[in-house]
C-alpha positions, 0 to 999 in steps of 0.5 A, spaced: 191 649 740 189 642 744 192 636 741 190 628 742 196 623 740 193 616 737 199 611 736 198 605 731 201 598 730 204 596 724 211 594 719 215 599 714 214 605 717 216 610 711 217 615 716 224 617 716 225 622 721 223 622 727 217 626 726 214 630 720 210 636 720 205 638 716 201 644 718 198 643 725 199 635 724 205 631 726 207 624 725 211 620 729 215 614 728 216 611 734 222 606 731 226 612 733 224 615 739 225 611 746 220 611 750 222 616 756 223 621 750 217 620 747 214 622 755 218 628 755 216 629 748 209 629 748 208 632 755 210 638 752 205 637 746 199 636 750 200 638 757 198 635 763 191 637 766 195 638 773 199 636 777 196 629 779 196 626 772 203 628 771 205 624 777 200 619 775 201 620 768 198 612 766 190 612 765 189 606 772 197 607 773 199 601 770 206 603 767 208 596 765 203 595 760 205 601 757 212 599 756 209 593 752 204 597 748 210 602 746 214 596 743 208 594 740 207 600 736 212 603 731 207 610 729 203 615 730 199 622 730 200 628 734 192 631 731 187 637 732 183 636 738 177 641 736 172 637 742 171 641 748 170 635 753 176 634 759 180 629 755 178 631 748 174 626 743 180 620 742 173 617 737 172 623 732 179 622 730 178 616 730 172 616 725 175 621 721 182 616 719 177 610 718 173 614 714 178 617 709 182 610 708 176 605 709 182 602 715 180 599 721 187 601 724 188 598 731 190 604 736 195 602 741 194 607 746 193 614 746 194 621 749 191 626 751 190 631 757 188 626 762 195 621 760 196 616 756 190 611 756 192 604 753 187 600 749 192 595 747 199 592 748 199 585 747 200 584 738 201 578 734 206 579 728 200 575 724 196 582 726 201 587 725 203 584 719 196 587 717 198 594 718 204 595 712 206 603 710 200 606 713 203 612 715 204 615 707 196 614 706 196 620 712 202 624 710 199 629 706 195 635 706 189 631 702 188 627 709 189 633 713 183 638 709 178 632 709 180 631 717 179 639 718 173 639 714 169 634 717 171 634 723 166 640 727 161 634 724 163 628 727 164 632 734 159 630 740 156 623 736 157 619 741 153 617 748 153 623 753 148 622 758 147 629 759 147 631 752 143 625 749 136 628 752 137 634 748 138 631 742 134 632 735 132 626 730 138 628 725 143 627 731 140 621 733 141 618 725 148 620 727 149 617 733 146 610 730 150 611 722 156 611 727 156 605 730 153 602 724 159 604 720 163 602 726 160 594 726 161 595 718 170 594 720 168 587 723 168 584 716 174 587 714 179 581 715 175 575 717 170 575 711 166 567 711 163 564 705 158 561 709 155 569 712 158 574 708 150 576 705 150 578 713 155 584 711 151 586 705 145 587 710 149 590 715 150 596 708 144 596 707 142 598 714 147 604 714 144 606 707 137 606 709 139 609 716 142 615 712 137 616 706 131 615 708 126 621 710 122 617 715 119 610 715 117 606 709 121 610 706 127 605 703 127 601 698 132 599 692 131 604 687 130 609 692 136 608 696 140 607 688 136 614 685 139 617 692 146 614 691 147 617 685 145 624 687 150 624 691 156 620 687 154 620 681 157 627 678 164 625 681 164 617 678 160 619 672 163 613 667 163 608 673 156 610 675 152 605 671 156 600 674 156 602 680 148 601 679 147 594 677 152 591 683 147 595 688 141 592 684 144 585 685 147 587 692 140 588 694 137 582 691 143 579 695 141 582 703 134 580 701 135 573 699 138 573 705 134 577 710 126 574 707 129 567 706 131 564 699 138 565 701 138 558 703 136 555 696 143 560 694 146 555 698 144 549 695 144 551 688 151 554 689 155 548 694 159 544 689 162 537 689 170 536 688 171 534 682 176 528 684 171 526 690 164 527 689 164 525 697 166 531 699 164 539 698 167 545 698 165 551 701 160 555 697 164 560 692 163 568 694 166 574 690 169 578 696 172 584 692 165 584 690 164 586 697 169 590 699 166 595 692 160 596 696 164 597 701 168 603 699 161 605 696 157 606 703 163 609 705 163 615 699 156 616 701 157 617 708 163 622 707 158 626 703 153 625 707 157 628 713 159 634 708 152 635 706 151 637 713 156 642 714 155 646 708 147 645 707 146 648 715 151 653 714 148 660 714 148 662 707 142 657 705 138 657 712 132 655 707 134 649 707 135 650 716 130 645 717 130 640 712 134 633 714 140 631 709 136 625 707 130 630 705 135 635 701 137 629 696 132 626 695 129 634 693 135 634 688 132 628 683 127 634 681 130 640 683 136 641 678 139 647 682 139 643 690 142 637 685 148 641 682 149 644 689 149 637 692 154 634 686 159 641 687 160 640 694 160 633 693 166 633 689 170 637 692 169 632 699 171 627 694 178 628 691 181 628 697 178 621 700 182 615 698 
């Protein structure tokens, strides 16, 4: 089986051997492995694809700065490759871990057939500090059934010129829900008082780019009653709030994106209190911000899901039916709703 390795930054690494097997996923902690081991290490996991990459083993040959990448990162993941392309698909991997953990973990560099290619060396310590005992939230079988699940989905959603022409409707929706919800992790660690309604319509844009059937077809209450199809079973008793924060999520992008938000700004800028002169900045509920979050992220897990189990052979009636369609058909089909709840629990129990 191919593999690609993806090296992190971080602190406490909670990792106390060199490396830990589970199933066909490894995890290194590269505190306790020099880096001429983990050459010799690694080759012999992902073996070179000839003869020139193991004499050239660094992508645009700069071994320096791979030293520097290397005392950087402290762990990483030895992980299936199920793409088929020459160096493998470091990205759908990539996907996967940030949408099971809702992390923007910052990769070093990576392995693959074509040698190590860096993506980063230098780090500040306020940066890695970001990043504390991530490897347990990985170490487990949860993350390695939700990766192996998901993974034939996220395979080929990037841009390939020689593949893109060929592409449907629903695989174009893929394409452009992945980058939506990769610019979604811009606002995970510098969130502004004075733009945070950008994030909310930013959700909301992946919300309709995933839910919608076709133009027109938006809207608060139908995005919502859609929502609650796909989650609504497994949350069962926190759904009702789940709808009145959308309901006032929605207000808020749409104060900001027809206008009013300015008047928010006006209402809500205050005075100190021991200087009427000066104001402070107005006051935003961020936690509020990071639920949403984590709900479009749910929706987007089942949504993926949804597309594995509905084009799967057994239910070819629905063969032709986007996801979106096939939802929205679970508001009055009760039997389609039920199949969308069973498939949507299981997928959910093992995110965090």
């Amino acid at each position: 089986m191919r593999k690609i390795f993806l090296a992190f930054p971080g602190w406490e690494v909670q990792l106390k051997s060199k490396i830990s097997k589970i199933n066909d996923f490894e995890f290194w902690n590269l505190n306790k492995i020099k880096k001429d081991e983990f050459i010799d290490l690694i080759q012999k996991k992902i073996k070179p694809l000839n003869k020139n990459v193991r004499r050239d083993y660094y992508h645009f040959g700069d071994p320096e700065k791979f030293c520097i990448s290397y005392k950087n990162s402290n762990w990483g993941m030895l992980l299936p490759d199920y793409n088929d392309g020459f160096d493998g698909n470091k990205r759908d991997s990539f996907l996967l871990i940030e949408l099971f953990s809702g992390l923007p973990l910052s990769i070093m560099f990576t392995v693959g057939r074509g040698g190590i290619f860096i993506k980063k060396y230098n780090i500040t310590e306020l940066e890695k500090a970001s990043w504390r005992k991530e490897d347990i939230k990985f170490r487990n079988k949860k993350f390695i059934n939700f990766y192996n699940k998901l993974y034939p989905i996220v395979t080929n959603t990037d841009w390939h010129a020689d593949k893109v022409l060929k592409w449907s409707r629903e695989e174009w929706r893929l394409c452009i829900a992945f980058l939506q919800f990769e610019e979604l992790f811009k606002y995970f660690r510098t969130k502004y008082p004075m733009r945070w309604q950008s994030e909310c319509s930013d959700i909301v844009s992946l919300y309709e780019i995933l839910l919608s059937r076709k133009k027109n077809d938006n809207g608060a209450y139908k995005i919502i009653q859609r929502i609650e199809i796909l989650l609504g079973s497994f949350y069962r008793k926190e759904m009702p709030t789940i709808k009145k924060e959308l309901k006032k999520f929605y207000n808020f992008r749409n104060d900001f994106v027809h206008g009013s938000y300015f008047d928010h700004l006006k209402k809500e800028t205050k005075s100190y209190p021991d200087d009427e002169s000066m104001a402070q900045m107005p006051s935003v509920d961020f936690r509020f911000l990071e639920r949403q979050f984590n709900i479009v992220r749910k929706v987007f897990v089942v949504y993926l899901f949804l597309i594995k189990k509905f084009k799967h052979k057994k239910i070819q009636k629905y063969k032709n039916k986007s996801i979106s369609e096939i939802i929205t058909d679970g508001i009055m089909d009760v039997k389609i709703r039920t199949l969308i709840q069973k498939y949507s629990e299981e997928i959910l129990k093992l995110s965090i």
